[in-house]
TIMI-2910 file (N, C-alpha, C, CB; in pm, 1 decimal, decimal comma, always signed):
<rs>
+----------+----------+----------+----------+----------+----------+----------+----------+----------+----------+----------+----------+------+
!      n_x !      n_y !      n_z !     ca_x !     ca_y !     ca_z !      c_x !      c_y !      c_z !     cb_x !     cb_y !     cb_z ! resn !
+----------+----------+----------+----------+----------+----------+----------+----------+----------+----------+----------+----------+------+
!  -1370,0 !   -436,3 !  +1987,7 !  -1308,9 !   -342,0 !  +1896,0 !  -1156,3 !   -353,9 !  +1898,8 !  -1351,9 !   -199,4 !  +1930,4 !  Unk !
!  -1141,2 !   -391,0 !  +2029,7 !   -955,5 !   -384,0 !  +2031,4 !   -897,8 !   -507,4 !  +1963,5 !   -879,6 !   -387,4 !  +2205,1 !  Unk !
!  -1002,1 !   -595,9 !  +1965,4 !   -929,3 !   -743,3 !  +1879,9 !   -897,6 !   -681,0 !  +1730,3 !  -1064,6 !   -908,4 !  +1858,6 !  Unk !
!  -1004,2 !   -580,5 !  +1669,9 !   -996,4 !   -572,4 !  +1494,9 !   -856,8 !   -504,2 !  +1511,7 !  -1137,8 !   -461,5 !  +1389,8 !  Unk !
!   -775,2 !   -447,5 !  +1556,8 !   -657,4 !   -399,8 !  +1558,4 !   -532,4 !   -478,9 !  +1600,9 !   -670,6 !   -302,0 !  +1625,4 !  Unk !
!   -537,9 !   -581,3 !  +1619,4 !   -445,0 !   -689,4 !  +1662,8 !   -358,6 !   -670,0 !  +1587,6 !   -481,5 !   -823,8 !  +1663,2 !  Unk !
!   -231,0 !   -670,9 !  +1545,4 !   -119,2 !   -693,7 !  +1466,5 !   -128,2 !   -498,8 !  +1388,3 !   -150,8 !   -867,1 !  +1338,2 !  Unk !
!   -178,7 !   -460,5 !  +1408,9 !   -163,6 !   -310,2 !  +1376,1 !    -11,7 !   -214,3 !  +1390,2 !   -267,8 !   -246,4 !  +1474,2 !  Unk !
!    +58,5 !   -272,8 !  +1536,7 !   +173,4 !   -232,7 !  +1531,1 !   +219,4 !   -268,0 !  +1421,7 !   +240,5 !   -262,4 !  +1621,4 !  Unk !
!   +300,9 !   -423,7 !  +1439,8 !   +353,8 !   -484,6 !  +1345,5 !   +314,1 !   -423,3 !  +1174,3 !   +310,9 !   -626,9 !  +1379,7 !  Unk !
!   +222,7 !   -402,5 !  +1123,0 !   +178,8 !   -391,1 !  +1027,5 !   +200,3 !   -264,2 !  +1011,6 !    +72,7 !   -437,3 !  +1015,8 !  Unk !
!   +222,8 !   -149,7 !  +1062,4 !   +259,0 !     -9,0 !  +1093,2 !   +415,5 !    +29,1 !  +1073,1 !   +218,3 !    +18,0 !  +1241,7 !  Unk !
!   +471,6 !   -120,4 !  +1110,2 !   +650,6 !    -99,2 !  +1119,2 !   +728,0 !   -118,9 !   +952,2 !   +730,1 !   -254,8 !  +1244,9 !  Unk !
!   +574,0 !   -243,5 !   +942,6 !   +607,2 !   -271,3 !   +793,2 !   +575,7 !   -184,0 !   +676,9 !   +548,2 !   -384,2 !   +759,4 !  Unk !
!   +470,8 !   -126,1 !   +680,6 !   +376,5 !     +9,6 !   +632,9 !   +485,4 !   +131,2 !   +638,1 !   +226,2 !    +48,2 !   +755,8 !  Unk !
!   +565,3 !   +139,5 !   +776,6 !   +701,3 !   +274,0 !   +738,7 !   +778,0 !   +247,9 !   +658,8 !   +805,4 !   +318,1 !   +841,1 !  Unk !
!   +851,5 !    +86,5 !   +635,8 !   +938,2 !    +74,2 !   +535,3 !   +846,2 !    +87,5 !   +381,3 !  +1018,3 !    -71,8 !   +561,4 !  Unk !
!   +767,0 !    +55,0 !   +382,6 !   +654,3 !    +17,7 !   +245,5 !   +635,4 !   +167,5 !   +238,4 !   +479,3 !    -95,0 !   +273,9 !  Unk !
!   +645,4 !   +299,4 !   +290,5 !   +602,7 !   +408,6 !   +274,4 !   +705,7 !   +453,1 !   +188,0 !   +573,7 !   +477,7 !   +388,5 !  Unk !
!   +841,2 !   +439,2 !   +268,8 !   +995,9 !   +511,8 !   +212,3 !  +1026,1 !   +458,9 !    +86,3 !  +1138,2 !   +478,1 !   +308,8 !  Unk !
!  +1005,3 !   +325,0 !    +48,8 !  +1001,4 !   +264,5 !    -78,4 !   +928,2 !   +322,7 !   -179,0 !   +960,2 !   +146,6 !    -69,2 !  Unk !
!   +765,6 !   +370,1 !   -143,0 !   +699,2 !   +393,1 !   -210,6 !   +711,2 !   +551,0 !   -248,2 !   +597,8 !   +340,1 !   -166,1 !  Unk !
!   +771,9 !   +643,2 !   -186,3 !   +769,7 !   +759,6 !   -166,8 !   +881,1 !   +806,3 !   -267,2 !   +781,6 !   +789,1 !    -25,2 !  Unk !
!   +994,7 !   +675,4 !   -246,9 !  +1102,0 !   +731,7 !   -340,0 !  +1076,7 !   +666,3 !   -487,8 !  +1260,6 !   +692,8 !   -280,4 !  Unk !
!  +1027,1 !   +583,3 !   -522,9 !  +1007,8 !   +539,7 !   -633,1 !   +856,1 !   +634,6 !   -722,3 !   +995,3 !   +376,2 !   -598,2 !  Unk !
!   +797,6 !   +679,9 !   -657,0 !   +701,1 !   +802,1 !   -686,9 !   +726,0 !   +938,1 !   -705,5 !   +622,4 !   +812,8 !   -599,6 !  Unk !
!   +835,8 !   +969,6 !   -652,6 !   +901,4 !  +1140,0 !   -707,7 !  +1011,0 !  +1071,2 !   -762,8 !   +956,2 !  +1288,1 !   -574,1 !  Unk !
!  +1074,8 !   +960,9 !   -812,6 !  +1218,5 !   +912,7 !   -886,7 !  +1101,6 !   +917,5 !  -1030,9 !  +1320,7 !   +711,5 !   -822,0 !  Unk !
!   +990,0 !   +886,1 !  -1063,4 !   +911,2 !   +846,8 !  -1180,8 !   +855,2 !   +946,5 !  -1186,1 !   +827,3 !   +734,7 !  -1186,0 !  Unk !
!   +794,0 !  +1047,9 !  -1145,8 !   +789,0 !  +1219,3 !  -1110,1 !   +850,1 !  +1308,0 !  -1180,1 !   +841,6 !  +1258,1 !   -988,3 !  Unk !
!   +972,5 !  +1314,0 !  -1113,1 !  +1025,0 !  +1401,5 !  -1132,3 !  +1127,0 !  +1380,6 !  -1246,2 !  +1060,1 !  +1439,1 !  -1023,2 !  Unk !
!  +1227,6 !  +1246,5 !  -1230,5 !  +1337,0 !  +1247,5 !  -1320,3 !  +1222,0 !  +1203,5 !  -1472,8 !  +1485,2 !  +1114,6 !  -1261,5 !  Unk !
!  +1148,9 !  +1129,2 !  -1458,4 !  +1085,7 !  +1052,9 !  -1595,9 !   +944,2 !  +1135,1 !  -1644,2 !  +1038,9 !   +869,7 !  -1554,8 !  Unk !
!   +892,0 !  +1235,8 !  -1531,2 !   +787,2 !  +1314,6 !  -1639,0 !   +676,8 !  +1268,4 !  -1618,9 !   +807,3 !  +1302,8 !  -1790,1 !  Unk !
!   +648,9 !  +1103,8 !  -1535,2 !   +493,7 !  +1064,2 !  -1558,5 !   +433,3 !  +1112,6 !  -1457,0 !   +455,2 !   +915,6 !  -1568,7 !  Unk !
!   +285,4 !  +1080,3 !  -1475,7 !   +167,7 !  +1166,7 !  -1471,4 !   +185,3 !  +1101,2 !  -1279,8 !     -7,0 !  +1119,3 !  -1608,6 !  Unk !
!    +94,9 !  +1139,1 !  -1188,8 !    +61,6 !  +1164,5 !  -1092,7 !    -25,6 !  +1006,8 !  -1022,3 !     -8,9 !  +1299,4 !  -1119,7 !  Unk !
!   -107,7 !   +949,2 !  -1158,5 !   -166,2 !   +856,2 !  -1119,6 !    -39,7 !   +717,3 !  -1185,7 !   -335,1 !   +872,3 !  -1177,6 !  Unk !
!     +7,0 !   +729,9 !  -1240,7 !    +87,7 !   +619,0 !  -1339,8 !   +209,6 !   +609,1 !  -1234,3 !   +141,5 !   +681,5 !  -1527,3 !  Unk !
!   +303,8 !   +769,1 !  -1175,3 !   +369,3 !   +707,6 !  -1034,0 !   +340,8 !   +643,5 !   -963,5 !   +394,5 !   +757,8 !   -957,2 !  Unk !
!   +223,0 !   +670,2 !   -886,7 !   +171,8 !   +624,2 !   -782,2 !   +135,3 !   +458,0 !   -792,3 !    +58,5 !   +713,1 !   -757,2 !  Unk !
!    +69,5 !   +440,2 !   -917,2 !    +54,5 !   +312,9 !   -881,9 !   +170,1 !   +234,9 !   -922,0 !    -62,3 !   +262,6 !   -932,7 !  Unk !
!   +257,3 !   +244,4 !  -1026,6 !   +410,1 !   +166,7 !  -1049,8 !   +442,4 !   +173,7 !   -886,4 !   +552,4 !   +268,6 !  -1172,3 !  Unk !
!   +450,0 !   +262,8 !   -809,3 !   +544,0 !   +279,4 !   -713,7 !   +487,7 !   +199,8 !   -570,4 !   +569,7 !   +441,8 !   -698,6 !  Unk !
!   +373,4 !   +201,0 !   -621,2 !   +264,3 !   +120,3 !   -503,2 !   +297,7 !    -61,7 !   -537,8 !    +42,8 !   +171,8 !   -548,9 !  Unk !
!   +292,8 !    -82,0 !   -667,7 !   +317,4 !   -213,0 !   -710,4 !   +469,5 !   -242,1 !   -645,1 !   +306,1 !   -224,6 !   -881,7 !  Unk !
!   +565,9 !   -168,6 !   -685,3 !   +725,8 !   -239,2 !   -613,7 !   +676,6 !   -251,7 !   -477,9 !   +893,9 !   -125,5 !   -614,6 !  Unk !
!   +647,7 !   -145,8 !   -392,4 !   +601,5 !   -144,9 !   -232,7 !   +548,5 !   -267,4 !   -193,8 !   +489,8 !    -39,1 !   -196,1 !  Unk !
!   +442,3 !   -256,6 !   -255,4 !   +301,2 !   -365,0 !   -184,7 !   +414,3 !   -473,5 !   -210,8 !    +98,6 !   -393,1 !   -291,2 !  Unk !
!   +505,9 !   -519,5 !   -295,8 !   +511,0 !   -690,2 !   -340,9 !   +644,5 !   -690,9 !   -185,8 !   +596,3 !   -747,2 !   -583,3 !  Unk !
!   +713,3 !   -584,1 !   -156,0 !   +788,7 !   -620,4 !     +4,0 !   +707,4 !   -575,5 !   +132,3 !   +944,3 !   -533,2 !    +23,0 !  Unk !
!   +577,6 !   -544,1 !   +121,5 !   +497,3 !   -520,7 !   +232,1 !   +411,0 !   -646,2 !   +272,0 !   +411,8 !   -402,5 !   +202,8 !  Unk !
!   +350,2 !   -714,9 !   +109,5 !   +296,9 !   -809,9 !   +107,4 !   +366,3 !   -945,3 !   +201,1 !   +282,7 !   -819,0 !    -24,9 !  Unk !
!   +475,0 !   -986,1 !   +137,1 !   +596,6 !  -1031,6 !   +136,6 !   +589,2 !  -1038,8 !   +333,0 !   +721,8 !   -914,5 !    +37,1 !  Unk !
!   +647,8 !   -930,2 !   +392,6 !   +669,4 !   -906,9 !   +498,3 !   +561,9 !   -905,4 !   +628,3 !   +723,2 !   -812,0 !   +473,3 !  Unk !
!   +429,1 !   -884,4 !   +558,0 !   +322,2 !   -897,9 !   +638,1 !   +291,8 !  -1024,4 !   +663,6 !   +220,9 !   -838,9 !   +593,4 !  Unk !
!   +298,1 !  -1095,5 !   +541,0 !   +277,3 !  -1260,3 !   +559,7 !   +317,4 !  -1322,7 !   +702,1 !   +373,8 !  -1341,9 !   +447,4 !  Unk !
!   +454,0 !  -1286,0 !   +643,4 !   +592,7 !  -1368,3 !   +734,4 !   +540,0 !  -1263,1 !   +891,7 !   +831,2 !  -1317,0 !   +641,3 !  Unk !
!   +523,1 !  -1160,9 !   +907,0 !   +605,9 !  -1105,9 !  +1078,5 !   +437,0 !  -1035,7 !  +1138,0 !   +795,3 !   -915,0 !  +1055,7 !  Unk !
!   +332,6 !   -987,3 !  +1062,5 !   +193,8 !   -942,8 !  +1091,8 !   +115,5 !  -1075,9 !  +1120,6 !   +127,1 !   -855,3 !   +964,8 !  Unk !
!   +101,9 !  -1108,8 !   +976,1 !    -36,4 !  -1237,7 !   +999,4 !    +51,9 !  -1374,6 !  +1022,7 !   -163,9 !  -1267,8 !   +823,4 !  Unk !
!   +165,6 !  -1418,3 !  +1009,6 !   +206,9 !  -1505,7 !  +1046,4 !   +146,8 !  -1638,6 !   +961,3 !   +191,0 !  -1491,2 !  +1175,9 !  Unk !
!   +131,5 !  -1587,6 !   +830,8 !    +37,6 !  -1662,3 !   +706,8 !   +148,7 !  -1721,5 !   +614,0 !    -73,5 !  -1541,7 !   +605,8 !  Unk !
!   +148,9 !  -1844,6 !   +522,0 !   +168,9 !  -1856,8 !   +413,2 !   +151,1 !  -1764,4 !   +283,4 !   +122,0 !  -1940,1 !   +412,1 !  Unk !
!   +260,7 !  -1758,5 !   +225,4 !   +217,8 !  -1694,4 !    +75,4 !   +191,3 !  -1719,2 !    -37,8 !   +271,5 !  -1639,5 !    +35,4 !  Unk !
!    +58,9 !  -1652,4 !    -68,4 !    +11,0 !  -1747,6 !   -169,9 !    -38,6 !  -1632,4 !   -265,6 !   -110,7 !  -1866,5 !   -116,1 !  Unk !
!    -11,6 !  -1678,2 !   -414,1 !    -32,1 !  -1630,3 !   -544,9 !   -181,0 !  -1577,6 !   -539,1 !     -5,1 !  -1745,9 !   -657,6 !  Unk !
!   -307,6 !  -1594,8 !   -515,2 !   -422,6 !  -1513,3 !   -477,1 !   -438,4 !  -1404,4 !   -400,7 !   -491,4 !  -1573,6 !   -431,4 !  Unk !
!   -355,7 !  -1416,0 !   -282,8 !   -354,4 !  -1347,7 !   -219,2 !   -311,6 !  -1216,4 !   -210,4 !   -331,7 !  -1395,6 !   -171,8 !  Unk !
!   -224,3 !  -1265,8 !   -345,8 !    -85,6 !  -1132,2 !   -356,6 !   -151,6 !  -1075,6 !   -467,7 !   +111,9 !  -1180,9 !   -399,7 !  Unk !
!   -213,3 !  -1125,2 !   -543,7 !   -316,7 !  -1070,3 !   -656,9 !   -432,5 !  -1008,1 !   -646,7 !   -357,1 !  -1155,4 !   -726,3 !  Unk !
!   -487,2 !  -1048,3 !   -513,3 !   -606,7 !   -952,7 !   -459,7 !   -576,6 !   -858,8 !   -438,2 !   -673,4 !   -973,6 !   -358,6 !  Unk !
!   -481,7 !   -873,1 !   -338,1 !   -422,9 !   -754,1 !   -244,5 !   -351,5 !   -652,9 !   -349,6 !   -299,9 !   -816,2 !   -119,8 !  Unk !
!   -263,1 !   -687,0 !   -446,8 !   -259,3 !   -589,8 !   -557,2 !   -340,6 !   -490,3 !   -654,4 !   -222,0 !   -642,9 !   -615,6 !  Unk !
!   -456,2 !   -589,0 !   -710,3 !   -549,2 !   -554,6 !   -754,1 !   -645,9 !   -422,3 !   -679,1 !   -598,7 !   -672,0 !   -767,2 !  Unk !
!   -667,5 !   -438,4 !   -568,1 !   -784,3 !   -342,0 !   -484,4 !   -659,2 !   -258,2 !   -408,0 !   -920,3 !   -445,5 !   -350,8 !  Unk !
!   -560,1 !   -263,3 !   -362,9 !   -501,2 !   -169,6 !   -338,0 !   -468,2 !    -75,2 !   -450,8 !   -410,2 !   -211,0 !   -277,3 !  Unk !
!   -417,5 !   -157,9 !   -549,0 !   -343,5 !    -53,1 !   -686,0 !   -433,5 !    +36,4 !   -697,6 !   -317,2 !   -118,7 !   -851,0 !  Unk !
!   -558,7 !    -55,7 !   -707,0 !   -658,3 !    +28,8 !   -792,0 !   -699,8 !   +173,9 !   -704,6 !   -807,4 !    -73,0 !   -823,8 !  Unk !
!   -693,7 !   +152,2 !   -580,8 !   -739,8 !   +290,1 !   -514,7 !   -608,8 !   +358,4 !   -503,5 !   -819,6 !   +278,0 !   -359,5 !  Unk !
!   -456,3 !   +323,7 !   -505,2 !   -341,3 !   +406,0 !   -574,0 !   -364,3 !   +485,2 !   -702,3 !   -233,8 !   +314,8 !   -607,8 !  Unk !
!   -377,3 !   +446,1 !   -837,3 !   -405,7 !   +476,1 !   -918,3 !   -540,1 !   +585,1 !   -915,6 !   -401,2 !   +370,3 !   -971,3 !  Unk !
!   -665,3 !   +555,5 !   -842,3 !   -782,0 !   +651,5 !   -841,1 !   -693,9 !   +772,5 !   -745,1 !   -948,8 !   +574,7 !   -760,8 !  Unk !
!   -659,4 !   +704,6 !   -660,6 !   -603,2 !   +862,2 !   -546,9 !   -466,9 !   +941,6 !   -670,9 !   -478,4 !   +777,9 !   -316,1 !  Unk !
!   -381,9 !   +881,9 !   -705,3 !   -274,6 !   +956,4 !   -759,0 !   -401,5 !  +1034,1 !   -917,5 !   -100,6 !   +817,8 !   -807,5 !  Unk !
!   -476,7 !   +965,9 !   -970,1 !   -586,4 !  +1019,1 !  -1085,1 !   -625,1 !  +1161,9 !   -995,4 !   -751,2 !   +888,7 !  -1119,6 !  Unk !
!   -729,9 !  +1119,7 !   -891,8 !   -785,2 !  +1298,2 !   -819,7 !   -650,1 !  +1387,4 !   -829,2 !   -842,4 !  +1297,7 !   -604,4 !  Unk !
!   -509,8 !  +1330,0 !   -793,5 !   -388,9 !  +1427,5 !   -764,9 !   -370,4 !  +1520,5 !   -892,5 !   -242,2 !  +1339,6 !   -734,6 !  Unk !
!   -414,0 !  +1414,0 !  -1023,3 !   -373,1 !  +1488,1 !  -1134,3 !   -448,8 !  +1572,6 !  -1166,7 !   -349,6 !  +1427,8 !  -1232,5 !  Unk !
!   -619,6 !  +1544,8 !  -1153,5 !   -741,1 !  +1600,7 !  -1187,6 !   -739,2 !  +1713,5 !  -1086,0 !   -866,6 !  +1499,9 !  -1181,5 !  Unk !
!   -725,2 !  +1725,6 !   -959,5 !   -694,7 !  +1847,2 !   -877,2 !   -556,7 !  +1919,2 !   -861,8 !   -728,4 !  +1813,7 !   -753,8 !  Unk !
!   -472,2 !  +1888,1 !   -974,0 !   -340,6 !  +1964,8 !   -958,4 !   -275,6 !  +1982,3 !   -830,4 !   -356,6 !  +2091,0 !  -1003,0 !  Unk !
!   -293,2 !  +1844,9 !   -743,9 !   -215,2 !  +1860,3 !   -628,9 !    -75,4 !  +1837,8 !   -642,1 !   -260,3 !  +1781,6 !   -533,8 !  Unk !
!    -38,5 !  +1908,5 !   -539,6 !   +131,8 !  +1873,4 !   -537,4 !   +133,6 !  +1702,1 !   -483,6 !   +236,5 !  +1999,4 !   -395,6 !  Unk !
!   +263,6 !  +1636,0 !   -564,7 !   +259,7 !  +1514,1 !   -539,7 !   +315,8 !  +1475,1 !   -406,3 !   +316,2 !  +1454,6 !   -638,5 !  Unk !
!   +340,8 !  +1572,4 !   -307,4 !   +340,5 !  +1527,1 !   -195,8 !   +218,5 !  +1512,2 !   -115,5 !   +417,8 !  +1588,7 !   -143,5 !  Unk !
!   +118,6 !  +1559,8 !   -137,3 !     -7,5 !  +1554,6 !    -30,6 !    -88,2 !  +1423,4 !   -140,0 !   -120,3 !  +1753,2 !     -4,9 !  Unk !
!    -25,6 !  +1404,5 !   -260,7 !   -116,4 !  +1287,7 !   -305,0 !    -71,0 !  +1141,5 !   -266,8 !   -128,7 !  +1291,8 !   -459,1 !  Unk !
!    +71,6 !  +1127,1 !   -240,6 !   +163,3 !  +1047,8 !   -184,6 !   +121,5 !   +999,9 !    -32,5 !   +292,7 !  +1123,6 !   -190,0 !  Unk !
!   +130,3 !  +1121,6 !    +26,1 !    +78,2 !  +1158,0 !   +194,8 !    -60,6 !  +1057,1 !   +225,5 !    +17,9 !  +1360,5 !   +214,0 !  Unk !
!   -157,0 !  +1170,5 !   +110,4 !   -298,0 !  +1098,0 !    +98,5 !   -318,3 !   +962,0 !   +132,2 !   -343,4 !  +1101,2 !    -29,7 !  Unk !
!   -224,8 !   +868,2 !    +20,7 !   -261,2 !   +750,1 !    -35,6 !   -225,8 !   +662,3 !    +93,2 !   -183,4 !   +714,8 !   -180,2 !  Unk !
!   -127,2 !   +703,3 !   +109,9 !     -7,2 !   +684,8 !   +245,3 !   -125,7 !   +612,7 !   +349,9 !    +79,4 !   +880,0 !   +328,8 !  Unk !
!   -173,5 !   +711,6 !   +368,7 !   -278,9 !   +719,9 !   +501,0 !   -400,3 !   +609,1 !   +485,4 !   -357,8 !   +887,8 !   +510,7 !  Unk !
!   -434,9 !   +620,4 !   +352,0 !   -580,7 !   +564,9 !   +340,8 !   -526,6 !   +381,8 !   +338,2 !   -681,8 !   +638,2 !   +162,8 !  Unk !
!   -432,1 !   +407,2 !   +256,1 !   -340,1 !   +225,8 !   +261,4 !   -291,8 !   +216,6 !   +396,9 !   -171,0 !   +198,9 !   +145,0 !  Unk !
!   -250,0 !   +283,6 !   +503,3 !   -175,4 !   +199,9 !   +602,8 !   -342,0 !   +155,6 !   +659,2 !    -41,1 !   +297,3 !   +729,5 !  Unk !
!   -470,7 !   +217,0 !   +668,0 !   -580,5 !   +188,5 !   +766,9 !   -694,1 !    +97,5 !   +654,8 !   -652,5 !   +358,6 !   +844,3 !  Unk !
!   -689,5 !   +142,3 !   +583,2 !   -744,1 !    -15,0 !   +433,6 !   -734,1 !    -93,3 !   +415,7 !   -728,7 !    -47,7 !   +324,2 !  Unk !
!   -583,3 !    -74,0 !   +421,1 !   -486,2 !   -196,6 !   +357,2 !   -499,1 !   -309,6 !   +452,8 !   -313,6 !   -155,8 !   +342,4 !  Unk !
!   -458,4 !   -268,3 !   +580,8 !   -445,2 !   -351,6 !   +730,3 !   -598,7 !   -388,2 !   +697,6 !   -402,4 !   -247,9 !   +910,2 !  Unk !
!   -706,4 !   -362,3 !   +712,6 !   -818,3 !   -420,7 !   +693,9 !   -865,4 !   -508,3 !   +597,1 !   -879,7 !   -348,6 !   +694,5 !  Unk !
!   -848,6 !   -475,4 !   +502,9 !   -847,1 !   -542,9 !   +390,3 !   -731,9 !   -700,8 !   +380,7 !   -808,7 !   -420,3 !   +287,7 !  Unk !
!   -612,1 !   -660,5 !   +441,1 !   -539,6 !   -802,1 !   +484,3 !   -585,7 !   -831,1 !   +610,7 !   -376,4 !   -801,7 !   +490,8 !  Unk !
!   -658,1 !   -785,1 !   +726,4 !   -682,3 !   -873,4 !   +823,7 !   -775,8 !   -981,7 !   +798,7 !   -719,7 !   -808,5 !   +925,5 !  Unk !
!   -900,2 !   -896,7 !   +732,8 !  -1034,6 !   -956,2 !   +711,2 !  -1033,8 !  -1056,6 !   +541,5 !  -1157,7 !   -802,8 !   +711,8 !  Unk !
!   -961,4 !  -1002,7 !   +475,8 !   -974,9 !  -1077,6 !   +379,8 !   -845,0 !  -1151,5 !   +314,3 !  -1040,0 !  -1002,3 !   +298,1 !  Unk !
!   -752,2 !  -1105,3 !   +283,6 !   -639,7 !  -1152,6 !   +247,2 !   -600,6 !  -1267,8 !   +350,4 !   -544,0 !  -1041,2 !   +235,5 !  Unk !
!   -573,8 !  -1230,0 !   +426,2 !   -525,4 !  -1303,0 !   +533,3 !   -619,5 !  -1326,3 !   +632,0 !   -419,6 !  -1245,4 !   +587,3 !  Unk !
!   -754,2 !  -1321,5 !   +611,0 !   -830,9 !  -1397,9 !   +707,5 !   -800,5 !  -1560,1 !   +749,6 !   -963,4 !  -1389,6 !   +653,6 !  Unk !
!   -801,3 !  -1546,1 !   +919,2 !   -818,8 !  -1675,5 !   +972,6 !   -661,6 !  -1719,6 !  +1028,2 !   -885,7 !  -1779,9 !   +849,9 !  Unk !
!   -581,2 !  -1613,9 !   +987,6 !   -430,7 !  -1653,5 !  +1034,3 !   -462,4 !  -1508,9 !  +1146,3 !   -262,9 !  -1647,3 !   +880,7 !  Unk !
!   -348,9 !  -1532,8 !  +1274,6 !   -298,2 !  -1451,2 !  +1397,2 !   -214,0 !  -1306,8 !  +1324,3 !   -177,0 !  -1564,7 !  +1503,7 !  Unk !
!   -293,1 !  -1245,3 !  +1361,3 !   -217,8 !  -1151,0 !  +1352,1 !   -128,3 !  -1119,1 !  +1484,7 !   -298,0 !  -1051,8 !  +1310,3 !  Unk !
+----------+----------+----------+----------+----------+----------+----------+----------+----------+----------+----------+----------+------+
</rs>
């Protein structure tokens, strides 16, 4: 069990900067521009993910970067950005606990989803 967590720090350090990015570009499209709850979240998830992606390569998995990879990993992350910031709108949450939410479910997903698949077969 302790191997599936290998590179978890690392990926955690990168995940805080990928949070602050994502956090401010989600109440900047919020608040100053008016859009909806799910349409922040995922614009704001897309700038994030492409310097998390980026950074995980290089200092987590210690992988090459490659155009599939960054397209998967966009694709199935956005998409559960977009569904989580959608419930935020459909349950009238405040966009901080939908932010928070997403926050959480991507730093422990996400890392899985790039250990096992994105980046399967490279050191984390």
């Amino acid at each position: 069990m302790k191997a599936i967590w290998n590179g978890f720090f690392s990926y955690s350090l990168v995940g805080l900067a990928n949070t602050l990015i994502h956090w401010q570009i989600f109440f900047v499209l919020r608040v100053a521009f008016g859009l909806d709850q799910s349409t922040s979240n995922f614009i704001a998830f897309c700038v994030a993910a492409s310097f998390s992606f980026y950074a995980n390569a290089l200092y987590t998995f210690e992988a090459k970067l490659s155009v599939p990879g960054y397209v998967l990993f966009l694709c199935v992350m956005g998409a559960l950005s977009f569904i989580v910031g959608h419930l935020g709108d459909r349950w009238h949450l405040h966009g901080l606990l939908t932010v928070a939410a997403f926050s959480l479910l991507s730093l422990v997903l996400g890392f899985l989803f790039s250990r096992f698949v994105v980046f399967r077969g490279h050191r984390p």
